[in-house]
VMD Tcl script that builds the backbone (N, CA, C; Angstrom):
set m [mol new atoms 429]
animate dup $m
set s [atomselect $m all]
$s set {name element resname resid chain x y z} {
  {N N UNK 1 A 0.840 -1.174 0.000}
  {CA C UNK 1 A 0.000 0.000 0.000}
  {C C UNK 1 A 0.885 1.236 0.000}
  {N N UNK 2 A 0.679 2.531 -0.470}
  {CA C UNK 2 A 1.297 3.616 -1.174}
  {C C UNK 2 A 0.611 4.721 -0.148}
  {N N UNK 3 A 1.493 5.123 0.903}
  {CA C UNK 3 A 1.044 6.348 1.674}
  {C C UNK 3 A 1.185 7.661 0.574}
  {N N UNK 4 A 0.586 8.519 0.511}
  {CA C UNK 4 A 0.363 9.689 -0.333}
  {C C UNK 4 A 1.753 10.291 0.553}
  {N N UNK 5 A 2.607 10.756 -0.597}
  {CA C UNK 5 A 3.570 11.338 -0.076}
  {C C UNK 5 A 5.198 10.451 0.149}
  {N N UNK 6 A 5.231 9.805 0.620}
  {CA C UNK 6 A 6.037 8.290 0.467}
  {C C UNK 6 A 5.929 8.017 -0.661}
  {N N UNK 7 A 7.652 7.224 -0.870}
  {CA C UNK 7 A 7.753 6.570 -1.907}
  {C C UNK 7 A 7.628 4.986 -1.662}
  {N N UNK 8 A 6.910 4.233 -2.339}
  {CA C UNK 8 A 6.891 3.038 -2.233}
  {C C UNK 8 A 7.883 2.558 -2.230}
  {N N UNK 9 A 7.652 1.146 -1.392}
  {CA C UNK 9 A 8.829 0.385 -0.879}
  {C C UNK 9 A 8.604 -0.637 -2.651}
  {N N UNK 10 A 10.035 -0.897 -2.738}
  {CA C UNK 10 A 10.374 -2.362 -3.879}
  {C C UNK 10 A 9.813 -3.512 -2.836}
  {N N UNK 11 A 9.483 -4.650 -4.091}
  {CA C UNK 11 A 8.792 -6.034 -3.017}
  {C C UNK 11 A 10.043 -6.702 -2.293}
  {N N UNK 12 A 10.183 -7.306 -1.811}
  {CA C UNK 12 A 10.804 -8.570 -0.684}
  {C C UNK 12 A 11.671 -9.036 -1.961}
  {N N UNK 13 A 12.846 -9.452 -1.291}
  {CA C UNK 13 A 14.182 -9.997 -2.123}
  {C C UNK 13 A 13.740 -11.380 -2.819}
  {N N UNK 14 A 12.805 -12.303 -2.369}
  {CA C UNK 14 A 12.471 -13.446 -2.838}
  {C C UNK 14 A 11.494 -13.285 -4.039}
  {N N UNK 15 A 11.016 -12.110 -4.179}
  {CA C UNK 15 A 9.880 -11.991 -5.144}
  {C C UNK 15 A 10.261 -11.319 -6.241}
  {N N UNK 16 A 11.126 -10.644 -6.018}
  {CA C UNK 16 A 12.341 -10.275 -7.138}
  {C C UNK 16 A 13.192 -10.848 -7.879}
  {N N UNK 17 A 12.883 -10.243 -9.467}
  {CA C UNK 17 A 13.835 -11.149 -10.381}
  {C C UNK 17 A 15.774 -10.894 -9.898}
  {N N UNK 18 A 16.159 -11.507 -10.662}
  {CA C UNK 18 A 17.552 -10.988 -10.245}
  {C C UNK 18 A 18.405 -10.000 -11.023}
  {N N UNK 19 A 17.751 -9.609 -12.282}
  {CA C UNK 19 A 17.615 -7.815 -12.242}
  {C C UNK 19 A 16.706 -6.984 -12.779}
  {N N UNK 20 A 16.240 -5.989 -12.388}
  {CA C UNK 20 A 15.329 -5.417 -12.382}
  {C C UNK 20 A 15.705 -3.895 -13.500}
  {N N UNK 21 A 15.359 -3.976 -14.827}
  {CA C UNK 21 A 15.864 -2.765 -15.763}
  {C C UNK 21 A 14.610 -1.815 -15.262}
  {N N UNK 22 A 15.262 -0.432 -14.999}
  {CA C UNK 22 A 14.610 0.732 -14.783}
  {C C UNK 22 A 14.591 2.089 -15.787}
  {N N UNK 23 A 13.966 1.970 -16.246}
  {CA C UNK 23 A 14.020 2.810 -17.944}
  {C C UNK 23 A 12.694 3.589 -17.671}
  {N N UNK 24 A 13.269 4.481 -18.547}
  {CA C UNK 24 A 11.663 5.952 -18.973}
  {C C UNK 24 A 11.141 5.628 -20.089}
  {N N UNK 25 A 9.962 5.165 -19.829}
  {CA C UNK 25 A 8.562 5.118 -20.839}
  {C C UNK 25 A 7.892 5.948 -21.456}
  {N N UNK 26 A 8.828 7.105 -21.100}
  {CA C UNK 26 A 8.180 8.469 -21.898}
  {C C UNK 26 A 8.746 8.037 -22.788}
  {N N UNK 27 A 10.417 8.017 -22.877}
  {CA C UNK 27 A 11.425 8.593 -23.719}
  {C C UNK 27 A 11.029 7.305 -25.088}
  {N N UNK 28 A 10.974 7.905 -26.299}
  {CA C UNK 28 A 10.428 6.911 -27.533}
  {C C UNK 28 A 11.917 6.089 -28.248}
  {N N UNK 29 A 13.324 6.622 -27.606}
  {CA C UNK 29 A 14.525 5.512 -27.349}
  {C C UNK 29 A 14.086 4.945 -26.744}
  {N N UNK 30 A 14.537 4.973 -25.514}
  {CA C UNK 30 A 13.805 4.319 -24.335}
  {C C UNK 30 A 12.999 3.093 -24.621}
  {N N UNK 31 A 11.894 3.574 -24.772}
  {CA C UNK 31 A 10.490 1.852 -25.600}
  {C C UNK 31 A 11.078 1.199 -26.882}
  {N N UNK 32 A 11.914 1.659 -27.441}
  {CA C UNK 32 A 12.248 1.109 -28.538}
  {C C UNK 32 A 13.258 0.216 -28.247}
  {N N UNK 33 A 14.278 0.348 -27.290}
  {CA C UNK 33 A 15.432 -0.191 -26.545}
  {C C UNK 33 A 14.983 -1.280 -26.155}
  {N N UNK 34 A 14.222 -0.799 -25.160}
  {CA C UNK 34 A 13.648 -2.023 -24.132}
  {C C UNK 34 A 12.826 -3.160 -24.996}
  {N N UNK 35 A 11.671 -2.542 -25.739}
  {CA C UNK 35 A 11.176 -3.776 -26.908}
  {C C UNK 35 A 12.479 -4.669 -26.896}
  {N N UNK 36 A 13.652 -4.239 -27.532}
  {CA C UNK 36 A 14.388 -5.608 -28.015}
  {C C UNK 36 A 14.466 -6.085 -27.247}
  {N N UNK 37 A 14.751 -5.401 -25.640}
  {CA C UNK 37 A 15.356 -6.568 -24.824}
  {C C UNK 37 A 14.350 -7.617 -24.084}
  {N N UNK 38 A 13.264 -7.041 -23.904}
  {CA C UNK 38 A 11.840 -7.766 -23.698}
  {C C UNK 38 A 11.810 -8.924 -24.439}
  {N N UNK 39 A 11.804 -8.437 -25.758}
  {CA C UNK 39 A 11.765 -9.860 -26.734}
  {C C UNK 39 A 12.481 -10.641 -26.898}
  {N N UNK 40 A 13.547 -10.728 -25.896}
  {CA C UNK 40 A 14.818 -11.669 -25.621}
  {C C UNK 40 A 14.721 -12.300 -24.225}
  {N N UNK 41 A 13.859 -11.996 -23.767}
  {CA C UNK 41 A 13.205 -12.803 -21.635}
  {C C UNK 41 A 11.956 -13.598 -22.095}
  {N N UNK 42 A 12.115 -14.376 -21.249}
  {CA C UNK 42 A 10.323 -14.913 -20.893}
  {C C UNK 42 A 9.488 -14.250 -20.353}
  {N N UNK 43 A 8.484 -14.427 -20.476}
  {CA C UNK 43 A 7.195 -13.522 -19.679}
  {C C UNK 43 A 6.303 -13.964 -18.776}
  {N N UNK 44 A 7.099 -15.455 -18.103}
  {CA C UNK 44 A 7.189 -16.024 -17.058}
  {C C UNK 44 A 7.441 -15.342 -15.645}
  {N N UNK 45 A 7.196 -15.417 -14.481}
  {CA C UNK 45 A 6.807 -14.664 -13.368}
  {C C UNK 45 A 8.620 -15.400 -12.820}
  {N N UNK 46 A 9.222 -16.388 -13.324}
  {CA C UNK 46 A 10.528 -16.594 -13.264}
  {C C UNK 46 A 11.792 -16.279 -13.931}
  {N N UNK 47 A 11.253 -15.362 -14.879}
  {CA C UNK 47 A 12.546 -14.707 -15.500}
  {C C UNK 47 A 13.435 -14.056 -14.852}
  {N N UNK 48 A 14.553 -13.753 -15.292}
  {CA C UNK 48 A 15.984 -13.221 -14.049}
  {C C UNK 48 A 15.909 -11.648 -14.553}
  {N N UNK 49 A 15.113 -11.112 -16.164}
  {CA C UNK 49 A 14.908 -9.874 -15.928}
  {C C UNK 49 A 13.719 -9.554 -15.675}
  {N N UNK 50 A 13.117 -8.214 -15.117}
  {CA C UNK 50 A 12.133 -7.793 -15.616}
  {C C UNK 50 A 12.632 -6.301 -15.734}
  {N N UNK 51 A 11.200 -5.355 -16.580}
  {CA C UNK 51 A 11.279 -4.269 -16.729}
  {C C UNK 51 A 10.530 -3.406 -15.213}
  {N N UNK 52 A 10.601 -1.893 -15.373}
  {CA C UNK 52 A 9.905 -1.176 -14.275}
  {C C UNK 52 A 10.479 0.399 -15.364}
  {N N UNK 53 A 8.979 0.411 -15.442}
  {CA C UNK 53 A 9.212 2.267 -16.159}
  {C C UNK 53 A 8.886 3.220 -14.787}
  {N N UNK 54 A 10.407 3.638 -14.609}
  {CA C UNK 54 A 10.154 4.876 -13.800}
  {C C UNK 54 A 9.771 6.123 -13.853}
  {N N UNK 55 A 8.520 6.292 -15.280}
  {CA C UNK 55 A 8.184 7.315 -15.836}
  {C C UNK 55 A 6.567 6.914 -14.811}
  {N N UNK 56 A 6.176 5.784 -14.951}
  {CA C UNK 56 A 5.024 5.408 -14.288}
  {C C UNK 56 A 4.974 5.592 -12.824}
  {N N UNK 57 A 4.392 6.546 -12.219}
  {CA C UNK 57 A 4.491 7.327 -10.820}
  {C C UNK 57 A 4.197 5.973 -9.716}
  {N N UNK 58 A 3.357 4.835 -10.513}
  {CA C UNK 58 A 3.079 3.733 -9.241}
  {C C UNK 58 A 3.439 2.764 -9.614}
  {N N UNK 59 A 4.782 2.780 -10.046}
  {CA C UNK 59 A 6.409 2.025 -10.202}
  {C C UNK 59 A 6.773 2.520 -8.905}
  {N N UNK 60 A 7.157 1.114 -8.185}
  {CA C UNK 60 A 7.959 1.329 -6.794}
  {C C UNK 60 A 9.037 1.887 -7.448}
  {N N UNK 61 A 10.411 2.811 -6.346}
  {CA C UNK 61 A 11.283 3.105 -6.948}
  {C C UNK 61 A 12.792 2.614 -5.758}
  {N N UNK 62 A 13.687 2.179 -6.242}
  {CA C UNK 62 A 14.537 2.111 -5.302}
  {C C UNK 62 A 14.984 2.889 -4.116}
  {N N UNK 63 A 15.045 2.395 -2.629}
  {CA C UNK 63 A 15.235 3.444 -1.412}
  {C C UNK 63 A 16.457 4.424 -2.123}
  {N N UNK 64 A 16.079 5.564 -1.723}
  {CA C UNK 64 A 17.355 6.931 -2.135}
  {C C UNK 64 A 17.243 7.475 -3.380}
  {N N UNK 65 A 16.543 7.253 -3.999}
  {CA C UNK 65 A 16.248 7.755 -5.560}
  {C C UNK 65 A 14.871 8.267 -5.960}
  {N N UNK 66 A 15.424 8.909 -7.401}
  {CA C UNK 66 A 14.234 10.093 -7.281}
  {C C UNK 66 A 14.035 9.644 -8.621}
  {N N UNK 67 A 12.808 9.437 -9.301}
  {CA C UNK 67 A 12.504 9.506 -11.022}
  {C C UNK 67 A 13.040 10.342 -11.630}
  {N N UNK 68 A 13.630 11.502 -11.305}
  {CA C UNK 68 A 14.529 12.217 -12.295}
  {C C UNK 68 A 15.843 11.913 -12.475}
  {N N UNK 69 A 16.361 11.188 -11.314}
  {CA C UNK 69 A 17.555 10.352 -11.508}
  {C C UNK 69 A 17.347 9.534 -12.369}
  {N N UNK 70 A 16.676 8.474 -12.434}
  {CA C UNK 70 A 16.837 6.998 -12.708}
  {C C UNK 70 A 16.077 7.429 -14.513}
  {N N UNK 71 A 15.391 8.491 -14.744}
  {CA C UNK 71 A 15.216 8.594 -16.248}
  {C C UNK 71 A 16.193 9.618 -16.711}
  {N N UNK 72 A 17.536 9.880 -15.913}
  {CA C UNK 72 A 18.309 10.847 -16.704}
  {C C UNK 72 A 19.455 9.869 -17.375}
  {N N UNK 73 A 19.436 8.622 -16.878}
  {CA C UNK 73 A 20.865 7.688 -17.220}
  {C C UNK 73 A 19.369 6.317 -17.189}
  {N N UNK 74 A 20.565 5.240 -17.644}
  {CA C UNK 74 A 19.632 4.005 -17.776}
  {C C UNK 74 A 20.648 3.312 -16.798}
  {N N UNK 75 A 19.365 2.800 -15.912}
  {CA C UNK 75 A 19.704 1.914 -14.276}
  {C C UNK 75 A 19.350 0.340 -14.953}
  {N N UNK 76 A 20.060 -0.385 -13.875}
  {CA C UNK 76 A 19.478 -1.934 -13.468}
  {C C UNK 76 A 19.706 -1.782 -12.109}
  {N N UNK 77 A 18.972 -2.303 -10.843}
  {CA C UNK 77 A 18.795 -2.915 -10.243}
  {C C UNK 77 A 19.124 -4.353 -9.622}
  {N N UNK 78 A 20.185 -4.731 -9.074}
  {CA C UNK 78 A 20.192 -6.237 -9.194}
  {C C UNK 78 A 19.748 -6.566 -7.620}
  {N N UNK 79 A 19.106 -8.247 -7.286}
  {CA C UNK 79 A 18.179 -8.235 -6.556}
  {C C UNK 79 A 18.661 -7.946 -5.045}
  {N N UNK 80 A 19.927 -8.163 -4.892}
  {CA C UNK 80 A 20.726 -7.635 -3.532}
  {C C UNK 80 A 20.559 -6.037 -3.421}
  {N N UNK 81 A 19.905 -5.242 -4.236}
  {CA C UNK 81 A 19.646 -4.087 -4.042}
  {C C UNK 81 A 20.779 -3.224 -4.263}
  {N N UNK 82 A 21.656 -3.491 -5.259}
  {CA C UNK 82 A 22.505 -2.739 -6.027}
  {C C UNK 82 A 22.570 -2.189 -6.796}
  {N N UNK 83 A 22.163 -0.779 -7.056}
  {CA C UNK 83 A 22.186 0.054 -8.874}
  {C C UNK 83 A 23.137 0.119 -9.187}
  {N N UNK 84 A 23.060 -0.538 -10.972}
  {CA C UNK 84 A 24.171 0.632 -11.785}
  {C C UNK 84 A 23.551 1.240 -12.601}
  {N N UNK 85 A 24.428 2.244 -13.439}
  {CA C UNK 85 A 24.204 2.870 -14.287}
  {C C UNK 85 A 24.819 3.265 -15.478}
  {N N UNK 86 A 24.450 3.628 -16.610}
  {CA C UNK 86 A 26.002 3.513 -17.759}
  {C C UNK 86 A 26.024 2.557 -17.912}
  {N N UNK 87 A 27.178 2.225 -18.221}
  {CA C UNK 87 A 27.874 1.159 -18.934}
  {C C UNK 87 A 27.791 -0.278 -17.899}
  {N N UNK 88 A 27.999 0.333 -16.678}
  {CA C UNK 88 A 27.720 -0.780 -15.994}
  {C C UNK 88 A 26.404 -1.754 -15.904}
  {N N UNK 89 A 25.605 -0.544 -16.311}
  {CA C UNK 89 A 23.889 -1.263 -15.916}
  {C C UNK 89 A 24.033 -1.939 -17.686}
  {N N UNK 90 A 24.050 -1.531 -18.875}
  {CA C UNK 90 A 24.215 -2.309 -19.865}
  {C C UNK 90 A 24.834 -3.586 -19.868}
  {N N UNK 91 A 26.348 -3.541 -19.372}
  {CA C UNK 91 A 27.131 -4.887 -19.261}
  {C C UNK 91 A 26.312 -6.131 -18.597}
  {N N UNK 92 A 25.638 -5.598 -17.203}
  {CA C UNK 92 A 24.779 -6.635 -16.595}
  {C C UNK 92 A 23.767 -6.831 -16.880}
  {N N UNK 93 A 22.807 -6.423 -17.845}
  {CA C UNK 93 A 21.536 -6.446 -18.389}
  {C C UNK 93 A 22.326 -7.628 -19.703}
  {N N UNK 94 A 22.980 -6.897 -20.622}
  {CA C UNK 94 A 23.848 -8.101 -21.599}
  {C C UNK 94 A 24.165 -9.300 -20.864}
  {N N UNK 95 A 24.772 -9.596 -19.824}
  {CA C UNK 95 A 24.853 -10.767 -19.207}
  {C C UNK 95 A 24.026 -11.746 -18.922}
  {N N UNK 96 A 23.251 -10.696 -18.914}
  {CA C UNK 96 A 21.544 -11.495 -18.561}
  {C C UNK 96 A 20.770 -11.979 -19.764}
  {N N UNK 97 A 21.003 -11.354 -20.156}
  {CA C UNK 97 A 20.431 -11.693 -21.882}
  {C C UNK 97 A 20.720 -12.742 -22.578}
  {N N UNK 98 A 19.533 -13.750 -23.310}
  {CA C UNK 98 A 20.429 -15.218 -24.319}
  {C C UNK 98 A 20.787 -14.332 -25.805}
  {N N UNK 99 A 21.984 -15.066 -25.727}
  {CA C UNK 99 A 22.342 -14.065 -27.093}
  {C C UNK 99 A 23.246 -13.105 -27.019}
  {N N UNK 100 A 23.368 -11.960 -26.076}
  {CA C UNK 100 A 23.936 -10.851 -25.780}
  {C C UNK 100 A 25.135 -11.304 -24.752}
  {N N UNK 101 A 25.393 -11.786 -23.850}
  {CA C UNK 101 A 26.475 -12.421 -23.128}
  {C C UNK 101 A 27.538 -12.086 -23.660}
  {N N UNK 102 A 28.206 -12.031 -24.720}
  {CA C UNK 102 A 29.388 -11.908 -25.529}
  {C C UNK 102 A 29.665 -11.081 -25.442}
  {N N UNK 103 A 28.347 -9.642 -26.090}
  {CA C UNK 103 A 28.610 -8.566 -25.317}
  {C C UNK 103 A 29.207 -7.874 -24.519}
  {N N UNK 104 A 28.519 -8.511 -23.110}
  {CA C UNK 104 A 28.480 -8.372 -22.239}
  {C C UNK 104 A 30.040 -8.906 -21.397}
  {N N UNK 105 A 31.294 -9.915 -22.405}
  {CA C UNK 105 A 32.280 -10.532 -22.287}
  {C C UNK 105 A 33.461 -9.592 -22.505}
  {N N UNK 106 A 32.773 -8.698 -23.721}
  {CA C UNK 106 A 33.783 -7.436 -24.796}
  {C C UNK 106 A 33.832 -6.675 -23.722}
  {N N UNK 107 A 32.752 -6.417 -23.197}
  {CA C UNK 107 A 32.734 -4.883 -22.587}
  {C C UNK 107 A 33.430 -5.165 -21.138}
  {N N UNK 108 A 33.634 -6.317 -21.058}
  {CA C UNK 108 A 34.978 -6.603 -19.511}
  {C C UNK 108 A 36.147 -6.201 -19.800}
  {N N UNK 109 A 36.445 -6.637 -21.402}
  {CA C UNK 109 A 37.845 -6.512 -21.551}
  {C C UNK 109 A 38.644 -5.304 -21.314}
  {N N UNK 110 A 39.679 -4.891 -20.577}
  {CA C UNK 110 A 40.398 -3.763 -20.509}
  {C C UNK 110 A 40.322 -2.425 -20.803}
  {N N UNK 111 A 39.722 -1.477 -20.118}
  {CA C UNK 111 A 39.480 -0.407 -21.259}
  {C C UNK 111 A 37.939 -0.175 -21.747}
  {N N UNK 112 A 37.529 -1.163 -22.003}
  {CA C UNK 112 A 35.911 -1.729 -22.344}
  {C C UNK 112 A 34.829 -0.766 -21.706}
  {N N UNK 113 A 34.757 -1.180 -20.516}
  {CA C UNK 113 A 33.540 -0.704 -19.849}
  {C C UNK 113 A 33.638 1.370 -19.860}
  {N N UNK 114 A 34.733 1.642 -19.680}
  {CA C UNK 114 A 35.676 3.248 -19.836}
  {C C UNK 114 A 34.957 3.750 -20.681}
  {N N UNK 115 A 35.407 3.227 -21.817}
  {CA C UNK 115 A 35.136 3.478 -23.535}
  {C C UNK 115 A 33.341 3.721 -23.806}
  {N N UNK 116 A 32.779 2.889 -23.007}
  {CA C UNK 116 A 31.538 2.323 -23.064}
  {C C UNK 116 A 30.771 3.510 -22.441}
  {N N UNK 117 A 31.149 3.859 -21.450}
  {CA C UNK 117 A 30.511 5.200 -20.556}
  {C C UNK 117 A 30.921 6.450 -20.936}
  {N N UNK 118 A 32.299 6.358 -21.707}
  {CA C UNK 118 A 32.212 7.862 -22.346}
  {C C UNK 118 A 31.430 7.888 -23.508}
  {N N UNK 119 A 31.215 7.374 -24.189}
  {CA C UNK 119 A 30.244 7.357 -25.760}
  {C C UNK 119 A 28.617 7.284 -24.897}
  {N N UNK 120 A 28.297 6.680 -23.557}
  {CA C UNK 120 A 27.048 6.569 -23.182}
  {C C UNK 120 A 26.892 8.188 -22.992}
  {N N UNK 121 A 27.882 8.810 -22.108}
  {CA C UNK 121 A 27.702 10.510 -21.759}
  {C C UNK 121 A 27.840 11.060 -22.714}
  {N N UNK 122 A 28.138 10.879 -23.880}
  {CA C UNK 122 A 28.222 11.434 -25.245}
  {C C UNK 122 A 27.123 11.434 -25.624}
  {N N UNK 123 A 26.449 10.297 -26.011}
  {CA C UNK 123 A 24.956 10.051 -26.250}
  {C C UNK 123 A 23.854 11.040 -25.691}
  {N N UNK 124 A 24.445 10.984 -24.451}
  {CA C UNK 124 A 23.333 11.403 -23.268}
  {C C UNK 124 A 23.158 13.020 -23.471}
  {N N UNK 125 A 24.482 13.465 -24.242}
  {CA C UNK 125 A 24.454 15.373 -24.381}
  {C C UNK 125 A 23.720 15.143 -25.788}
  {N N UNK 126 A 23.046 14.447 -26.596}
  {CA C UNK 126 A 22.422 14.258 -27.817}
  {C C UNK 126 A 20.956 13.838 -27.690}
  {N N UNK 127 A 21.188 12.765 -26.579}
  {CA C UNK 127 A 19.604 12.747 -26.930}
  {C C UNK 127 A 18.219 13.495 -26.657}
  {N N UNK 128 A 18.383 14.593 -26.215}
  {CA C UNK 128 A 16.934 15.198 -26.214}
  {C C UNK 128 A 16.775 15.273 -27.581}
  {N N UNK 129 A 17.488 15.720 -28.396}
  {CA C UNK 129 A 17.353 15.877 -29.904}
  {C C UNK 129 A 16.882 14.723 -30.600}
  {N N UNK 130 A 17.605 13.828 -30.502}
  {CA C UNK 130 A 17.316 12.296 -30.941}
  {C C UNK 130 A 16.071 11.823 -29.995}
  {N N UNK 131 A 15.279 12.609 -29.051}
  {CA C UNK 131 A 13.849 11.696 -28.604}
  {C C UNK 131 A 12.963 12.921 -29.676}
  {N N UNK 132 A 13.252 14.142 -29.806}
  {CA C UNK 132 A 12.695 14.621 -30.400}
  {C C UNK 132 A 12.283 14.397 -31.456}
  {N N UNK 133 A 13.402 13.980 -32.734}
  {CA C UNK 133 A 13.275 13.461 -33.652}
  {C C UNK 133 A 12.833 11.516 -33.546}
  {N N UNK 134 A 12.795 10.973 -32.879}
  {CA C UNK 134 A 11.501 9.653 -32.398}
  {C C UNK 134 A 10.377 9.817 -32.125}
  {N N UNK 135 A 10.084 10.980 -31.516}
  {CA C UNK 135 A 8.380 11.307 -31.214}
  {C C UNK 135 A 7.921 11.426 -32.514}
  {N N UNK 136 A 8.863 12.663 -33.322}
  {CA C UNK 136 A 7.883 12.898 -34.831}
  {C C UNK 136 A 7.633 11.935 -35.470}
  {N N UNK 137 A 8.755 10.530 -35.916}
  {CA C UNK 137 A 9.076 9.404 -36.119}
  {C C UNK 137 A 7.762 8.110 -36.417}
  {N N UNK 138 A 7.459 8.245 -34.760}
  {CA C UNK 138 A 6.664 8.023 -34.005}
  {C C UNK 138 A 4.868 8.326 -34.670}
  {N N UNK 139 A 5.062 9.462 -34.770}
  {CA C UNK 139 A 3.232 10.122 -34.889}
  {C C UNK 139 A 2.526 10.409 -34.288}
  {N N UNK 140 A 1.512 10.533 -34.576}
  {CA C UNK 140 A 0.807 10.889 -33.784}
  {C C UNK 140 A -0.338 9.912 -32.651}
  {N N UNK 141 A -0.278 9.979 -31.202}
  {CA C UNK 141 A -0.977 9.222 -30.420}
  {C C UNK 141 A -0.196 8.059 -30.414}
  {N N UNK 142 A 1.071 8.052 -30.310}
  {CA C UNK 142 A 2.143 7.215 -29.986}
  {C C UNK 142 A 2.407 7.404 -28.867}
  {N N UNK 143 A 3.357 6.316 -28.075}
  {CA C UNK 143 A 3.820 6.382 -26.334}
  {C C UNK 143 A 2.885 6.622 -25.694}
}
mol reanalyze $m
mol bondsrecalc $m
mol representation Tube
mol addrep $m
């Protein structure tokens, strides 16, 4: 239950997948991203990912964090109650993934994960432009 004013608590460690992707459902990257990776999990109540749009106000949100955090960078969650973000939250979401693992192998190597978070903060000074140009994309009565 959701006291007005309080942020909801996340469920109990046992009821939790073992990572939890936290992405903005506004942003029309964003849904387009996540589609692929959706379509790479089961939709089994035992899958090791699930999604949580922290654009959706009655999305629990992790203790210490605010929705303007967690939709300014892309988070995972893992079920010991650890965020990353950047490059890190990608590498472990790839890990998790059938298919993507390899990925997720490159981006260990030396240098890798570095490389990976400066091109993510690179990205990140671009994309309002690039959601802009996805909404039009998009159309009308989209997201």
């Amino acid at each position: 239950m959701v006291t007005p004013g309080r942020t909801p608590e996340v469920e109990p460690d046992a009821a939790r997948p073992e990572l939890t992707v936290l992405y903005d459902g506004a942003c029309p990257l964003c849904r387009r991203e996540i589609g692929v990776y959706r379509g790479l999990t089961p939709l089994d109540p035992g899958s090791p990912v699930c999604f949580a749009d922290v654009n959706d106000t009655a999305s629990p949100l992790p203790p210490g964090t605010t929705r303007e955090q967690l939709m300014a960078r892309f988070h995972v969650r893992h079920r010991d109650g650890r965020l990353l973000s950047g490059a890190q939250a990608f590498l472990a979401l790839w890990a998790a993934l059938p298919g993507w693992r390899w990925l997720a192998r490159l981006g260990r190597l030396p240098g890798a994960a570095w490389a990976m978070e400066q091109a993510y903060r690179l990205f990140l000074r671009g994309r309002p432009t690039l959601q802009r140009w996805a909404t039009r994309l998009e159309g009308p009565g989209k997201g």
